[in-house]
MIMIZA-822922 format. One line per 5 residues: their letters; for each residue x, y, z of C-alpha. Coordinates in steps of 0.05 Angstrom, whole numbers, plus 32768, in hexadecimal, padded with zeros to 4 digits. Layout:
BEGIN
A> X Y Z; ... $
***
This chain:
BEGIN
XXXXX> 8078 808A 831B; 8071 80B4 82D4; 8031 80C2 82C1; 8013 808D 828E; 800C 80A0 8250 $
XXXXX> 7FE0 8081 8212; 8004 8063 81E0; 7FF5 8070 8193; 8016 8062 814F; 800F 8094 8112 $
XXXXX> 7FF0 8065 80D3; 8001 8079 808F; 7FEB 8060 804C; 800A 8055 8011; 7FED 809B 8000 $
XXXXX> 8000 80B9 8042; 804B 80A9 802B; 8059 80C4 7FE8; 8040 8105 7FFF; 806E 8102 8034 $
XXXXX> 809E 80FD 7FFD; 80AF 80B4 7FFD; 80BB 80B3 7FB4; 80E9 80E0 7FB0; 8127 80BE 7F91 $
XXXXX> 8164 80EF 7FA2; 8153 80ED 7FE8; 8147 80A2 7FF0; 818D 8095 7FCA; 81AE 80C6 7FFF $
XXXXX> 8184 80A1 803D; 81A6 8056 8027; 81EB 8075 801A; 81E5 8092 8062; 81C6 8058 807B $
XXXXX> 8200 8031 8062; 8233 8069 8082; 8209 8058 80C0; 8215 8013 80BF; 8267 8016 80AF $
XXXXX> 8270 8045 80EC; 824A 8006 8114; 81FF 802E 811D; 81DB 7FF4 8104; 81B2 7FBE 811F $
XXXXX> 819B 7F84 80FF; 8182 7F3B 8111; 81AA 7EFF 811F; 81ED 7F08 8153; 821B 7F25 8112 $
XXXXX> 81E9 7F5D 8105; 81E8 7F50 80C1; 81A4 7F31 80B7; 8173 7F35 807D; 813A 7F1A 80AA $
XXXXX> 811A 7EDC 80C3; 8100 7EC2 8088; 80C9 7E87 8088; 80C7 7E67 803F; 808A 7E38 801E $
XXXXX> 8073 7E09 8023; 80B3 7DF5 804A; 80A6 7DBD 8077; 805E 7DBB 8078; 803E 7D7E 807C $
XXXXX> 8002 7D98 8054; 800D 7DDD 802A; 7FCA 7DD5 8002; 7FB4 7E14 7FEE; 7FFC 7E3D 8003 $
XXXXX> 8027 7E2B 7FC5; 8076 7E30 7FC3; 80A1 7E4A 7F82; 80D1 7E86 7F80; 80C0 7EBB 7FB3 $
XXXXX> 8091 7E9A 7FD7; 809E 7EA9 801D; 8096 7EDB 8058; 80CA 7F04 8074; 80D4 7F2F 80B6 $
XXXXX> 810C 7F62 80B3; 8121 7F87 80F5; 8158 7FB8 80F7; 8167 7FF0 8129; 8182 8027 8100 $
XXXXX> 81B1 8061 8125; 81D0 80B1 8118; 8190 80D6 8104; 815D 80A5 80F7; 8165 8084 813C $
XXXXX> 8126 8058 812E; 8117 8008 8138; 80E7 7FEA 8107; 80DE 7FAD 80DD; 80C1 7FA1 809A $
XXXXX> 8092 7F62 809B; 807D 7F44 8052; 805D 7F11 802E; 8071 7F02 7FEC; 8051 7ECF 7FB0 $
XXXXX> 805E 7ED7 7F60; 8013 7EC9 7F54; 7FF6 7F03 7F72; 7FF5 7F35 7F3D; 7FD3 7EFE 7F0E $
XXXXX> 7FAB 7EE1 7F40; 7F97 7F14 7F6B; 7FA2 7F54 7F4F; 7FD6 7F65 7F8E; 8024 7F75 7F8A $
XXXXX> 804F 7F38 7F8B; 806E 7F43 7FD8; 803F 7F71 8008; 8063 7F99 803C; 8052 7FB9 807A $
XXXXX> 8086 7FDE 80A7; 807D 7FEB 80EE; 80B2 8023 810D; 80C1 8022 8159; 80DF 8054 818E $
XXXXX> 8126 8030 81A0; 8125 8040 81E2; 80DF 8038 81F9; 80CC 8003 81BE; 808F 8028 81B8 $
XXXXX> 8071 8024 8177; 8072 8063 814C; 8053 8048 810B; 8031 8018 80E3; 803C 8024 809A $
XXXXX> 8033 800E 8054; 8075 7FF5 8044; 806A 7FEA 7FF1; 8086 802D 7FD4; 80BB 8028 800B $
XXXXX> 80DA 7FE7 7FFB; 80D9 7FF2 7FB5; 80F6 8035 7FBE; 8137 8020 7FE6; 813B 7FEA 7FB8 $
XXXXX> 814D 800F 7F7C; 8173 804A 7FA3; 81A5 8014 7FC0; 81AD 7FF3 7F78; 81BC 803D 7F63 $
XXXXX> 81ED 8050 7FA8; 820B 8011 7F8E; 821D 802E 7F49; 8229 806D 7F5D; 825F 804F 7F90 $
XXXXX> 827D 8022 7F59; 8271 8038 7F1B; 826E 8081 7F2B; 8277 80B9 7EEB; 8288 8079 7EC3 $
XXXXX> 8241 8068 7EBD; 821E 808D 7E79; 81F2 8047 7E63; 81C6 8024 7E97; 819D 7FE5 7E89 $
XXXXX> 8161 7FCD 7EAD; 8154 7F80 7EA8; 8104 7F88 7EB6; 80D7 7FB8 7EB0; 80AC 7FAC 7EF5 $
XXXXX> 80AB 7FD7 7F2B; 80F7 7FC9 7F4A; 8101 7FDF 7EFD; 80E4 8019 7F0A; 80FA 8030 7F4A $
XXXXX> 8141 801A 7F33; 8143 8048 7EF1; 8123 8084 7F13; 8165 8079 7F4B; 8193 8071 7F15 $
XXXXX> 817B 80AC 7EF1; 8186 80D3 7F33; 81C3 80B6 7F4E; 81EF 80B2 7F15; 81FE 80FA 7EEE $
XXXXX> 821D 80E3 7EB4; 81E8 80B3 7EA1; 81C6 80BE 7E55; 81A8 8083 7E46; 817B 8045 7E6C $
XXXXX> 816E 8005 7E47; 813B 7FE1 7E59; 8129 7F94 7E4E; 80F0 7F6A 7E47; 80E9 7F23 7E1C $
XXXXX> 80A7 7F48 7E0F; 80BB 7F8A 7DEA; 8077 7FAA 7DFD; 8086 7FAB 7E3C; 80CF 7FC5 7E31 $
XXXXX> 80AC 7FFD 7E0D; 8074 8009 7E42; 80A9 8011 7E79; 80C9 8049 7E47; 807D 806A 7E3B $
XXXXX> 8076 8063 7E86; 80B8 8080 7E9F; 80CA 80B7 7E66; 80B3 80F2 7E88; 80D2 80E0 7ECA $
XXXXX> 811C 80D2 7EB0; 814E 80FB 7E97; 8172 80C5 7E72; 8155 80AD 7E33; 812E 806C 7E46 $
XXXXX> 813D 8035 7E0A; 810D 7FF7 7E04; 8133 7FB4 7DEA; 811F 7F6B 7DE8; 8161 7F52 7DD7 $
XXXXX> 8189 7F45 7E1A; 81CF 7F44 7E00; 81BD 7F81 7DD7; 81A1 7F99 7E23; 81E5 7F89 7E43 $
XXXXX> 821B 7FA6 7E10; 8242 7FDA 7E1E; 821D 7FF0 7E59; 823D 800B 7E9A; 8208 7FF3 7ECB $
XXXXX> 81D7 7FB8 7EC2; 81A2 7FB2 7EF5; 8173 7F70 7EFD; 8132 7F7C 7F14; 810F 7F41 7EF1 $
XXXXX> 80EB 7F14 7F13; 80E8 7ED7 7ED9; 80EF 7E90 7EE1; 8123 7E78 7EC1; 8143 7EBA 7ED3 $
XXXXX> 815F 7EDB 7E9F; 81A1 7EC1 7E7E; 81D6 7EFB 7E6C; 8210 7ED6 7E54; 825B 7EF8 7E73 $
XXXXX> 827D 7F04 7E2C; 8241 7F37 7E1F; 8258 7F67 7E54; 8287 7F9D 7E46; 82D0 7F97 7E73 $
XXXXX> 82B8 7FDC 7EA1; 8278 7FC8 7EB5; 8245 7FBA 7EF4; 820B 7F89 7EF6; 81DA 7F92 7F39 $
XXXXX> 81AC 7F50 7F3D; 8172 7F66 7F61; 814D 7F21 7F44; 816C 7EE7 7F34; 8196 7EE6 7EF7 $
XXXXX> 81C0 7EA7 7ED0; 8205 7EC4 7EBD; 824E 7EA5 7ED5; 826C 7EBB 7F0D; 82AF 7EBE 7EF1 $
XXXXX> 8292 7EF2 7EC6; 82A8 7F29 7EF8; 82E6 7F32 7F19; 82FE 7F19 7F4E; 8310 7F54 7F74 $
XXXXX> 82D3 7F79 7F60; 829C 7F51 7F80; 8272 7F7D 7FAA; 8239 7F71 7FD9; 820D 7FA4 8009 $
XXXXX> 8226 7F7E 804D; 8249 7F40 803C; 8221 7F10 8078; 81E2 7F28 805E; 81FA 7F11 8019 $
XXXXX> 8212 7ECB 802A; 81D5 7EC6 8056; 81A4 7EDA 8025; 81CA 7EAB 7FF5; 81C5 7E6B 8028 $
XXXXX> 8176 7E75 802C; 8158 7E8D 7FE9; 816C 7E5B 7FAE; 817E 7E94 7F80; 81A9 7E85 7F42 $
XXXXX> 81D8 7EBF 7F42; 81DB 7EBC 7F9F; 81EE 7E6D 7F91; 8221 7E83 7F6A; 8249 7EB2 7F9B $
XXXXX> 823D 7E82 7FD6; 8256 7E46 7FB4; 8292 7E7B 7F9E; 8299 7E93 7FE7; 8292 7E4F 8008 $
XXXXX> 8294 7E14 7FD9; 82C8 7DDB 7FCA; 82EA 7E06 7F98; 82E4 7E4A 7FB7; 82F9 7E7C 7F8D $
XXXXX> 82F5 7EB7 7FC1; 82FE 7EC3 8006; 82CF 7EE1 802D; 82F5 7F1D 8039; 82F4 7F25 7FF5 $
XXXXX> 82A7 7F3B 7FEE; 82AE 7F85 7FE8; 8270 7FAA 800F; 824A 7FEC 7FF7; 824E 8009 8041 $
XXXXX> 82A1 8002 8036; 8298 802B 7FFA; 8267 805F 801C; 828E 806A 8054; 82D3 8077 802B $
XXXXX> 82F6 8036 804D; 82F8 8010 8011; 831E 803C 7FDA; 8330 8009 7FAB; 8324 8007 7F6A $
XXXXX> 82E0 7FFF 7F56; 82ED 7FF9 7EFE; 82E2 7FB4 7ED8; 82AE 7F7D 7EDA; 828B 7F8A 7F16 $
XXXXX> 824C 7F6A 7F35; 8226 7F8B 7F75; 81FA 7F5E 7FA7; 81BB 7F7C 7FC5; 8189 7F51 7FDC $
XXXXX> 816E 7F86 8017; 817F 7F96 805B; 8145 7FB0 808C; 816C 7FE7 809E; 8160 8000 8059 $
XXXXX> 8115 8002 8068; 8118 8018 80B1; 8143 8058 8097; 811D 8069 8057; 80DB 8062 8086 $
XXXXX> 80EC 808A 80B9; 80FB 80C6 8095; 80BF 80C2 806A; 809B 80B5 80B3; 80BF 80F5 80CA $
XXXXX> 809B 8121 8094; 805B 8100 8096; 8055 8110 80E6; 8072 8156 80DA; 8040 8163 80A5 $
XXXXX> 8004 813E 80D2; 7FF7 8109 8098; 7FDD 80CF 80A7; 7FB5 80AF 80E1; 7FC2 80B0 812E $
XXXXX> 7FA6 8075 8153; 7FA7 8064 818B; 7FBB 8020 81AD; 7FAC 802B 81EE; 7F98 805B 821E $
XXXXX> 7FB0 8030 825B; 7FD0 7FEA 825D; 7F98 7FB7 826A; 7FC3 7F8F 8296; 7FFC 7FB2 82CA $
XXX> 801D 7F99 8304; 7FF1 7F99 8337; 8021 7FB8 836C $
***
C-alpha cells in the first residue's frame, strides 16, 4: 500500500491572481481560442450526457413555497459549472456562483460572486480554491473578442460597447488586444456620464480611441462589432435598419433587436447545445429569439445551421464569415477551468498564495 499522503489545496485571492497575471488580456484571448481548439478536437468535458453544458443552474424563487426574504428578477439564481478541460491544461474544476442585480445597491458587493475550485483529473484531488471574480469577467470579454477576431477579423476598425460595467470593460480591453485594425470603441450609456467615465477610466489602457455616446443608434452605425454587456431591464432596444450590411453584434446581456436582422447563414454561437440550452432556461430576449428560430412552429433555421466559434478556431468551418452577423456566448465552464488553471500554474510557480491543508490523514478508512 503507498504511503499516505496529506492532502492540501493552494488558496488564492483576488490579489493572489492578478499578480499571477490573470489580467493579462492577450494571453486570456489566446487561452479561450485554444480552449475552443481543445474542445473541436473532442478534449472537453462538460455536464449533462452531450457535453455541452453551461451548468446546473437553480433559479429564484422557483418553486418555493415561501421565498420571503430571497427575491427573484433577472439574474437571480445560482449556478454550478463543471468541465474537465484536456491538451495542456489537463485540469477538472467548476465555477460555483451566486448572482442578484441588487447587490451593488444594496450591499455594496458585485452583482454574481464566484468562487472556482480546480481538481487533479485523475486523483480528483483538489488543487485550489480561488476567487473566481477577475476570472470570469476576464474570459468573458476575451471570448466576445476570439469571437470577432474569428468573424470579423481585419474588417473590424469601429467597436461599440453597449454598457459600460465591468463585462464592458473586460470586453474593450479584449477587443483592443484581439483585433489589430481596431481605431475606435464607442461606448453607450442612457446616462452619458457614465459613457464618459468608462472613457476617463479605460483611456490609458486602450490603444483605440475610447468615444462616449448616449444615443444608441448613433452607438450602433457603421460599426464592425457591437458588443452587449448591459445589464438593463428593459434591455436595450437597437433597432436592425441601424446596423451597417458587414457587421457583428455579441449579446453578452440581453438585448431587443429582430432576429431577422442577421443572416441566415451567419448565425454563430460558442457550442450550439450550450446555446439552445442556455436559451430554454434563462428568459432572455435576444436567447428566446434563436430558440423559437431554431425550434418553433415557424422555424426559420435548422439546427445545423448554428455556426460554432470552436468550428472557426479549429479551421473546419471556412465559410464566409462577411454580412449581418450575430455571435452567442452565454459561458461555458471550460472557459473558466482553462483561464484558471494557467493563472493557478503561475501563482504556484511563483509560491503566491496560501497552502492549506485539508487533511493530514482521512478521519475515516476501511478498517481492513
Amino acid at each position: 500500500m503507498p504511503e499516505r499522503k496529506p492532502v492540501a489545496i493552494r488558496f488564492l485571492s483576488q490579489a493572489d491572481e492578478v499578480e499571477a497575471g490573470a489580467v493579462d488580456v492577450a494571453d486570456c484571448v489566446e487561452a479561450m481560442e485554444s480552449a475552443f481548439e481543445l474542445f473541436d478536437r473532442g478534449r472537453v468535458l462538460m455536464g449533462d450526457p452531450g457535453q455541452h453544458m453551461h451548468g446546473h443552474v437553480t433559479t429564484f424563487p422557483g418553486a418555493l413555497a415561501d421565498a420571503a426574504g430571497l427575491g427573484g428578477g433577472p439574474d437571480r439564481r445560482f449556478s454550478a459549472m463543471p468541465a474537465y478541460v484536456g491538451g495542456d491544461v489537463h485540469k477538472a474544476g467548476v465555477k460555483w456562483y451566486g448572482s442578484n442585480v441588487e447587490n451593488p445597491a444594496k450591499r455594496g458587493i458585485p452583482r454574481s460572486l464566484h468562487t472556482i475550485t480546480l481538481n487533479d483529473p485523475e486523483s480528483g484531488a483538489p488543487l485550489a480554491v480561488m476567487d473566481g471574480q477577475v476570472i470570469s469577467a476576464m474570459r468573458t470579454g476575451a471570448v466576445a473578442a476570439a469571437g470577432a477576431d474569428a468573424i470579423q477579423g481585419e474588417r473590424a476598425e469601429v467597436a461599440t460597447v453597449v454598457g459600460p460595467g465591468v463585462i464592458g470593460q473586460t470586453s474593450a480591453l479584449a477587443l483592443d488586444a484581439a483585433l489589430d485594425s481596431l481605431e475606435e470603441i464607442r461606448v453607450y450609456h442612457p446616462e452619458r456620464r457614465k459613457a464618459v467615465a468608462f472613457r476617463d477610466e479605460m483611456n490609458a489602457d486602450l490603444d483605440a480611441a475610447v468615444v462616449p455616446t448616449s444615443d444608441v443608434e448613433t452607438a450602433v452605425a457603421d460599426t464592425d462589432v457591437t458588443v452587449v454587456a448591459a445589464t438593463a431591464d428593459p434591455p436595450v432596444r437597437i433597432d436592425g435598419s441601424w446596423l451597417p450590411d458587414d457587421t457583428l453584434v455579441i449579446p453578452l446581456g440581453d438585448l431587443r433587436t429582430d432576429f431577422d436582422a442577421f443572416d441566415a447563414d451567419r448565425v454563430f454561437c460558442d457550442v450550439r447545445e450550450n446555446t439552445l440550452e442556455f436559451a430554454d432556461g434563462l428568459g432572455w430576449n435576444v436567447y428566446d429569439d434563436v430558440l423559437a428560430a431554431v425550434e418553433g412552429d415557424e422555424r426559420e433555421i435548422e439546427r445545423s445551421d448554428l455556426r460554432t466559434l470552436h468550428e472557426l478556431v479549429a479551421g473546419t468551418d471556412t465559410a464566409p464569415t462577411t454580412g449581418r452577423s450575430v455571435f452567442y456566448s452565454p459561458g461555458l465552464p471550460m472557459e473558466d477551468v482553462a483561464w484558471a488553471s494557467r493563472v493557478y500554474e503561475r501563482a504556484r510557480e511563483r509560491e503566491l498564495g496560501e497552502t492549506l491543508t485539508l487533511f493530514e490523514e482521512p478521519y475515516f478508512t476501511k478498517p481492513y
